[in-house]
C-alpha angles and dihedrals in degrees: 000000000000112000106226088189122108112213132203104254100187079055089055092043102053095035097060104027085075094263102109123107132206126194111214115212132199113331096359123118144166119285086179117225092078083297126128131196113216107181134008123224095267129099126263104021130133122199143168154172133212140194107232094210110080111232118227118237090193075068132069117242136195109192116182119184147140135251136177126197098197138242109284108098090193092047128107164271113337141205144311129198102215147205126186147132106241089094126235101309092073128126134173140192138313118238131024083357085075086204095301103092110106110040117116124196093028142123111211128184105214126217088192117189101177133072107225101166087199092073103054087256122150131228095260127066101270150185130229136166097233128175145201097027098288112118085201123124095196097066134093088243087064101110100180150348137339095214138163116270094224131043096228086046088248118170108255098207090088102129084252130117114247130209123243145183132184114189125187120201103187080177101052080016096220135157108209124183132201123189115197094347086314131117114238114159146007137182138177116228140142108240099181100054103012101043106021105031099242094315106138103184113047137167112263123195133122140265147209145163147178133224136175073325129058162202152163103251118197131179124185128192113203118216074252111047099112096043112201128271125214112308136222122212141171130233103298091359120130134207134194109236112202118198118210117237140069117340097207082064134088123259130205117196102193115227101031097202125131089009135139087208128349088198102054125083086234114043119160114243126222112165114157081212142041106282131185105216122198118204122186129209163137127274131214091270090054090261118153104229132182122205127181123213123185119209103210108212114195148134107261109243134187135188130175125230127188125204085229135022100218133024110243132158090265089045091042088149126040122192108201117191128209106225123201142171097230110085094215150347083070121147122195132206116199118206134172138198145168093047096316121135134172124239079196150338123207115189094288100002137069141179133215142158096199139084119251155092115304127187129176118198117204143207145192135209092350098316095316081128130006138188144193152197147161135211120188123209136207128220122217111161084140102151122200108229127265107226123173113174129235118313126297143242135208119175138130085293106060102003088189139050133210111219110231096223119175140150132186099261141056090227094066123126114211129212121173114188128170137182102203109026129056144240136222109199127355125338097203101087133080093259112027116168123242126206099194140045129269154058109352106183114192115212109198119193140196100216093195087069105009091239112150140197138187154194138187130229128175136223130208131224118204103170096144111137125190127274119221129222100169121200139218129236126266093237154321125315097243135146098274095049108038094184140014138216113242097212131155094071121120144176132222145239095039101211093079133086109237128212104202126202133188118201125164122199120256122309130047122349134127129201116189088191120016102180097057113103078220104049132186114228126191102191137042123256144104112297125196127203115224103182110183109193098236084220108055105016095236121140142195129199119201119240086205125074130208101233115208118203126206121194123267096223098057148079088027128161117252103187093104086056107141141161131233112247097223136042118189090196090181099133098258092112089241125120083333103138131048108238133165118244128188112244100215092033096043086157084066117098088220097197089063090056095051121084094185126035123166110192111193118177124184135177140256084273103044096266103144091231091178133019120167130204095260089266111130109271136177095202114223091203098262122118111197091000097305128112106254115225129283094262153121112269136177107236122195120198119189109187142186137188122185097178098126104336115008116262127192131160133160128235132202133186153128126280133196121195110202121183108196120205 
């Protein structure tokens, strides 16, 4: 049967040359002959006995040893092989605990030899995987089992010693148990991380205890009770193999060469080249049992690998490993030049941030063999510049701006980004376009080494449009104002330089100067304000208009101006004064649009009978204060009127003067 576990050799050589060194606890004492006695059969002790060498769980182990659990089939409590991480001057409860209680965190595997219900136990003497000091089955602690000890259910506490063995796959990792040569119990659990909260190396013993029950509890460990695994050695080194069984019983190591004695359970091995070597023996249940163990022979190498060649900004950190062809008793010495330096080594592995030249030196067993090796690494943390160009600007003129990105190489990636502006497109490019105002930061990046380097602008937004106030006119187009000041209108805010604007709808209007904010105008109409700020471009029209009147009596035209052919000036305030009318505005009193009106009357023989002084007059018939004749006369009106353009025109008619009775 080949052995696939690797064990600890520096473990096998100093427990059984006579080097290894055990810490009783409590009630524990010497039975001499690698044998301790735990508890004696007396109530209410506690004892226990650890190995002062810590095992390693990153390592298999293959542990063989005795116990007996007394002669009493009605004692108590047992035993439990333990591993924790108190050190070995721990020591847990009397009772039920058997000696266990108490360790956290721990993993125990229990002999248990009393039925406390309480616990989960059952009737027979059983096994479990338990953790964290508690012995019950019904917590989460509980790992595995409870089984019988042994596999016909047989009381334990027979007087005899019974055969046990205790394996460690850190691989599978698996706990496996055998009771007297037979396999009990297995669980699956991950010492290391689960158990031990990431601890690789613990303190490992056993403990027992009595309460109102009680044994004697004995545990011996045999010179072979850890054989060895396969061995590593270097060129002329040796190496003592150790071959589980009973040691009152012969053992054959095949081939004997470059052994010290092929018949012993510990010859030293000296093979100038790797050997398989085969022992046979007995175990502790009289089996005959073959084991192979294979003595590795071998110059000891090392090379250094490095997770990354050269230190960039992307690669800060390198972790470079020293790899080697021997599994384990390897020491490593760290060393760094040409700038370099560690943030930190750790046994095959080391840390730095610098450039330099590292070498690690190994040895093996204590210098019998070294090694070393060098590994030299760049540095490249070169950055492209980050240029932006000056400040930037976005209004009514040019609503967008185009970012003036540019570094010092072709190879540069570009990445804008902003928290407070926009942008339109894509912003991955040297000169991406932005449609607000704000903080624009440029990332340039080296993509060979990921190195970066940036730089801010800012754009400014300028979006204020004018606000409109618009005014009213100071008056009504007349004659006597022909035209009329529209005030009262403003523009804010004030820091702006305003281009003004007056426009009117269609139809008639008239401004004699549109881009005062206090425009003339010469007709009526409605008048509206557009302002556009010189500095940003942006305009306002007003909603509102500024609506100029002119007077409905004036500016009239007075070319259909006639007279009426008779006047009855007989005092009855009908049809008694001769007055000129406007044929298409007959509504208009036309004497109060003339400015000027000669009214010239002669008779029926040319005399000029009236003749007034060119005022306005609606003649009432009398010349020189008499009444003239009934009679037909010939009447002359010359007219002007200067309201807007000048207008004059004559008019000549006939005219009768009747008197009724």
């Amino acid at each position: 049967m080949r052995i696939e576990i690797l064990l600890i050799t520096c473990l096998c050589l100093l427990t059984f040359q006579g080097v290894a060194q055990y810490t009783l606890q409590g009630d524990a004492v010497s039975g001499g002959g690698n044998c301790y006695v735990l508890t004696d059969s007396v109530g209410g002790q506690v004892g226990a006995v650890w190995y002062d060498e810590l095992i390693n769980l990153e390592e298999a182990f293959d542990l063989q040893f005795k116990m007996n659990f007394g002669d009493n089939p009605n004692g108590a409590d047992g035993m439990v092989f333990v591993m924790q991480t108190q050190g070995p001057l721990a020591i847990g409860n009397t009772g039920d605990g058997i000696g266990f209680e108490g360790f956290t965190p721990s993993l125990g595997i229990e002999f248990d030899t009393y039925w406390n219900q309480s616990n989960g136990d059952i009737l027979e003497d059983h096994i479990g995987i338990i953790s964290d000091g508690s012995v019950s089955h019904l917590n989460s602690t509980a790992i595995a089992g409870p089984v019988a000890a042994s596999s016909i259910g047989a009381d334990i506490e027979d007087g005899n010693d019974h055969s046990i063995q205790i394996t460690w796959d850190p691989v599978l990792k698996e706990i496996k148990v055998f009771f007297d040569c037979e396999f009990r119990l297995v669980a699956s659990v991950d010492l290391i991380n689960y158990i031990f909260g990431g601890e690789t190396s613990v303190t490992w013993g056993f403990t027992s205890s009595t309460g109102g029950a009680n044994n004697v509890h004995t545990v011996c460990l045999y010179e072979n009770a850890t054989p060895s695994g396969d061995v590593i050695l270097c060129p002329g080194q040796s190496s003592q193999l150790i071959s589980g069984g009973d040691l009152s019983m012969p053992f054959t190591w095949v081939p004997s060469d470059f052994l010290s004695d092929p018949n012993a359970y510990n010859p030293i091995a000296t093979p100038p080249f790797t050997q398989i070597y085969t022992v046979t023996y007995t175990d502790f249940c009289g089996n005959t049992q073959s084991d192979e163990i294979e003595v590795v022979v071998e110059p000891l190498e090392v090379n250094i690998s490095a997770d990354f060649d050269i230190i960039t900004c992307n690669n800060t950190t390198v972790n470079l490993t020293a790899n080697t062809n021997f599994t384990s008793g390897i020491s490593y010495i760290w060393e760094a030049t040409g700038g370099g330096s560690f943030s930190s080594t750790f046994n095959e592995n080391s840390y730095t941030s610098d450039a330099g030249i590292y070498v690690v030196q190994i040895s093996f067993d204590d210098g019998a063999c070294t090694a070393e090796d060098s590994y030299t690494l760049d540095l490249d943390t070169m950055s492209f510049s980050a240029n932006t160009g000056s400040d930037g600007l976005i209004n009514c003129y040019e609503p967008s701006y185009i970012l003036q990105g540019s570094s010092n190489s072709t190879e540069a990636e570009f990445n804008w980004s902003t928290n407070n502006g926009s942008f339109f497109g894509a912003s991955n490019i040297a000169e991406p376009t932005v449609i607000e105002g704000g903080l624009y930061e440029l990332e340039v990046t080296n993509p060979t080494n990921g190195c970066v380097s940036t730089n801010q602008v800012i754009v400014v937004e300028d979006f204020t449009e004018p606000v409109l106030t618009v005014g009213f006119p100071d008056g009504i187009i007349n004659c006597e104002f022909l035209q009329v000041m529209i005030i009262g209108s403003s523009v804010s805010p004030s820091n702006y330089t305003n281009q003004v604007e007056w426009t009117w709808n269609d139809g008639e209007g008239n401004i004699i100067n549109p881009n005062d904010i206090n425009p003339i105008a010469t007709l009526p109409g409605e008048y509206y304000l557009t302002v556009t700020f010189l500095e940003n471009g942006c305009t306002t029209s007003s909603n509102e208009a500024a609506i100029v009147e002119q007077d409905g009596d004036s500016f009239i035209d007075i070319s259909q101006l006639t007279m009426p052919n008779v006047i009855t000036p007989n005092g009855d305030y009908y049809n008694d004064n001769l007055k000129p009318f406007l044929k298409d505005r007959p509504e208009i009193t036309a004497l109060s649009v003339l400015d000027e009106y000669r009214l010239s009357v002669y008779n029926r023989w040319g005399d000029l009978v009236f003749g007034n002084n060119g005022l306005p007059l609606a003649w009432d018939g009398r010349a020189n204060g008499s009444r003239l004749s009934p009679g037909k006369y010939l009447i002359v009106v010359n007219y002007k009127s200067v309201c807007g353009e000048v207008q004059t025109g004559t008019y000549t008619g006939p005219l009768e003067i009747l008197y009724s009775e």
